[in-house]
C-alpha angles and dihedrals in degrees: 000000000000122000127213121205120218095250094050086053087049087056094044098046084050095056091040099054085039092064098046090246113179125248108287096032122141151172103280108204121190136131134277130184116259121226080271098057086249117141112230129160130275145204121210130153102242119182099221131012113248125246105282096022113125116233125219127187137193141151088000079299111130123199124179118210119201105218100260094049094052091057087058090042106045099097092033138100120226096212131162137234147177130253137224079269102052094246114128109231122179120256137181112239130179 
């Protein structure tokens, strides 16, 4: 299962709380098709996961994981990490 680390639910708590997300929001990560047709994986705030999606909490942090994305994920930490530019943005780390 997917691991997040406490800076990245610190992240996520902060965009969550930055979008006036209701309680039980979440990052919603699945996958879209690139320009290429490619798949590759996305982050959205979603209010609520979908159905099958697999929930993962941490820190009061909630992502949702489509399966797909789930299966990718599962060995994987969600960190985070800053930029050239000082901003934190999230990464996938083995």
């Amino acid at each position: 299962m997917l691991t997040i680390s406490e800076s990245a639910a610190e992240v996520i708590k902060v965009v969550l709380a930055g979008g006036d997300s209701p309680e039980g929001s979440g990052l919603r990560i699945a996958p879209v098709a690139d320009e290429a047709g490619q798949a590759e994986l996305q982050a959205a705030i979603a209010s609520e996961p979908q159905g099958d999606d697999q929930v993962v909490e941490e820190s009061g942090a909630r992502v949702f994981l489509e399966p797909q994305a789930a299966e990718l994920l599962g060995d994987k930490v969600l960190d985070a990490e800053r930029d050239d530019n000082g901003e934190l943005n999230l990464a996938v780390r083995d």
